[in-house]
N, C-alpha and C positions, 0 to 999 in steps of 0.2 A: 420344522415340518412334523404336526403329530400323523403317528402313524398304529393305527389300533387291527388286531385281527381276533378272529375266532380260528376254532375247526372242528371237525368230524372225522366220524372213520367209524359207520358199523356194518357188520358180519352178513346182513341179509340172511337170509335161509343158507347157506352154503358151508361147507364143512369148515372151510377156514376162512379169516381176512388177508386176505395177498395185497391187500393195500397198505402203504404207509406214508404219511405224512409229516413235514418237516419245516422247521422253522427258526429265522436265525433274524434275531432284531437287533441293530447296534447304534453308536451312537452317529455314525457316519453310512451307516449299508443296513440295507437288509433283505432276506430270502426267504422265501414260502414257496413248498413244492409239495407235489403229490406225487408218488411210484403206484402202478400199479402191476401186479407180477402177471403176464401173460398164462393166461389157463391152458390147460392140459398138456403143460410140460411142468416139470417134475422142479420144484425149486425155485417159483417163482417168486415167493414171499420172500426166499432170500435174496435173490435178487433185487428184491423193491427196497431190502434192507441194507444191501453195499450199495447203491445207487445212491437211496436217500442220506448213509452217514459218510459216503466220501465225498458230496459235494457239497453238505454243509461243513465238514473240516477243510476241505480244500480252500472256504471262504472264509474260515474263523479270524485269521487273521489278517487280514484284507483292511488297512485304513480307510482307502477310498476304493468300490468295488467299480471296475471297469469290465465292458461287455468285451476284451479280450481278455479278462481275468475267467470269467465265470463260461465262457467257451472253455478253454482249457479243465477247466472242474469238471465240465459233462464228457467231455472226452475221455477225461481221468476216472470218471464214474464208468464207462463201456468199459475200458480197458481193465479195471477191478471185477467185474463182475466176469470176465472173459478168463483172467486169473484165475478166478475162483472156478472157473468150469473144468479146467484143467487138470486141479488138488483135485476134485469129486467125483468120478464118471459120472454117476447118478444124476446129478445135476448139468451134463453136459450142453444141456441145452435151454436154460433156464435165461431168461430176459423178462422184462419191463418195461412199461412205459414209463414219462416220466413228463410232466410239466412243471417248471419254474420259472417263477416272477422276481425278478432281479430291482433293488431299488437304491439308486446312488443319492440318500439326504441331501451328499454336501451341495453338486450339479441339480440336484429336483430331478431326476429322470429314471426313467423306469423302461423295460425290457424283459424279453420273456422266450424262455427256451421251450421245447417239446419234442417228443418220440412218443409215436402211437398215439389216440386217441383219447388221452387225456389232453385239456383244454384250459385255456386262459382267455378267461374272460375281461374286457375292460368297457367298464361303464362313464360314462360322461352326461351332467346334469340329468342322472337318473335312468339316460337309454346307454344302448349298447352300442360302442363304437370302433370297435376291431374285434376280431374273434380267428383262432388259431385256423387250421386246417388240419384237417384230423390226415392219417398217414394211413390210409385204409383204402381198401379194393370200391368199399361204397361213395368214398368220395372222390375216388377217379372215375368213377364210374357215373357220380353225379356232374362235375367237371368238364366231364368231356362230352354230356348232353344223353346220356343214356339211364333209360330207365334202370334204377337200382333198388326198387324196393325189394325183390325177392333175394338183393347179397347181402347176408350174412355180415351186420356189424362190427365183428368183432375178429374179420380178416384183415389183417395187417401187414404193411410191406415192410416197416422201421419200428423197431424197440431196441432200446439197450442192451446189448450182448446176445443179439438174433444174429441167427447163423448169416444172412446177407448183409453186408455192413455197408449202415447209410448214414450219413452225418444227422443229428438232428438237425432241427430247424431256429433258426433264432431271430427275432424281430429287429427290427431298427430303433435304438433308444427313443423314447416318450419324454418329451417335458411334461412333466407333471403339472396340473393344476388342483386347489383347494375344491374339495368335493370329489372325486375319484376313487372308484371305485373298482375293485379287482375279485374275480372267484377263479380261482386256481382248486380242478376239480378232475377227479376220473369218471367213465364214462357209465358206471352204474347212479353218478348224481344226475350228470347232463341230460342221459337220452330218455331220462322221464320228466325233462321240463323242459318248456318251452322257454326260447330267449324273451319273449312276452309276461311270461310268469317269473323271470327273475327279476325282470324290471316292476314290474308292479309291487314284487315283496318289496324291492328295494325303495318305491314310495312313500310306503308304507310304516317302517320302522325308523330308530333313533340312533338305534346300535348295531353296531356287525355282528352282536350276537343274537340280535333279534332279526335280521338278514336272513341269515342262517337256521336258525330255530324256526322261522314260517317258513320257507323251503323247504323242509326237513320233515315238519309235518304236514304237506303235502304228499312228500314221497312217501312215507309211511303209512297215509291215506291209501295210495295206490297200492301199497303193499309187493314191492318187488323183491325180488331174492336175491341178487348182485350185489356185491360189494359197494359201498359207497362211501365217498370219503372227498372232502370238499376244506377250501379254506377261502376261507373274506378277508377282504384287506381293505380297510377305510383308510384315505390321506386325509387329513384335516376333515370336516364334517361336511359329507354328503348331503347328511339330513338337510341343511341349511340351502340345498342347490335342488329338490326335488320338491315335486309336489305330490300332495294326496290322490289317490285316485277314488271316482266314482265309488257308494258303494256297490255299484253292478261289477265293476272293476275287481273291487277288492274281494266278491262271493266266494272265488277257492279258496281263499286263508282263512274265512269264516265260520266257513259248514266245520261242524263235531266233527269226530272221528270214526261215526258211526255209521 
């Protein structure tokens, strides 16, 4: 099973990147995650940074990786970042989100954890065919039938090492098929693109890093100031299972940057 990725991770206007991404390909497993460190608490980049290096060591040496192995690693990730608040006052309250895409070669199947509102995307014959549930006040808020546009995106009930402790969420293993397509993303990528415009870039290009780079400069078109930081995961070739679209379709990857 070939398995190719990219990624991203830039700063926006903002004083620093509290994002980190991670990635671990073997000959039998492999993981791709994004941390994003929760703003206006004090420490969140670190947080995004014990998050992201204990659960890819927790899985380094993993022969065959099992979805009760790699629960275990995000619990072990909460529980290091909870550690570390402890050594620091300063940081007493520092947390992250976290989204990981879990991938067992030997079985073909694939699985995906998350906390807060970073997201895991999974594509099939070029559309979208499962997508996480973000852990936010606006989507229980959507959920339960009530108007949400005036809450506040970026209220949360669940991250990594938040004072309320919530299990993350984790999916039901995926068999894998040839053509599959994954974007393991935080939410200064997602909430300026529509699930419509990922799929279309994704018609469109050959490579996950061409995926990624017409995304990218889209968002940069838009010009937003949030942290962004994103990962593609191609299993065997997409290209091969999608079609081109229109070029009426394809106008937003087209237009300059001007």
């Amino acid at each position: 099973m070939n398995i190719t990725f990219a990624s991203l991770s830039q700063q926006g206007t903002r004083d620093s990147n509290q994002d980190r991404t991670g990635s671990s390909l073997h000959e039998h497993s492999a993981c791709f995650l994004v941390c994003d460190g929760v703003a206006g608490l004090a420490g969140g980049d670190i947080a995004a940074q014990i998050a992201c290096d204990t659960l890819l060591n927790q899985l380094e040496g993993e022969c065959q990786l099992t979805p009760e192995a790699t629960h275990q690693a995000v619990e072990n990730s909460d529980r290091a970042i909870r550690a570390a608040q402890q050594i620091n006052p300063k940081f007493s309250q520092m947390s992250t989100t976290l989204a990981a895409l879990f991938i067992d070669r030997v079985q073909q199947r694939a699985w995906w954890a998350h906390a807060g509102d970073s997201r895991v995307y999974h594509f099939r014959h070029g559309y979208l065919n499962q997508v996480t549930r973000d852990h936010s006040l606006a989507q229980q808020m959507k959920e339960a039938g009530y108007e949400n546009s005036g809450i506040n995106n970026n209220l949360l009930y669940n991250a990594l090492g938040a004072e309320t402790v919530h299990k993350a969420s984790y999916s039901d293993p995926l068999p894998l098929e040839d053509g599959d397509a994954f974007l393991v993303c935080t939410d200064g990528f997602w909430c300026h693109l529509t699930t419509g415009e990922m799929e279309q870039a994704l018609r469109m290009v050959n490579h996950c890093e061409e995926w990624l780079a017409l995304m990218q400069k889209v968002l940069n078109r838009r010009k937003k100031s949030d942290n962004l930081s994103a990962i593609a995961v191609w299993v065997g070739s997409p290209q091969e299972t999608t079609l081109l679209l229109s070029l009426t379709d394809s106008a937003p990857f087209l237009l300059s940057h001007d």
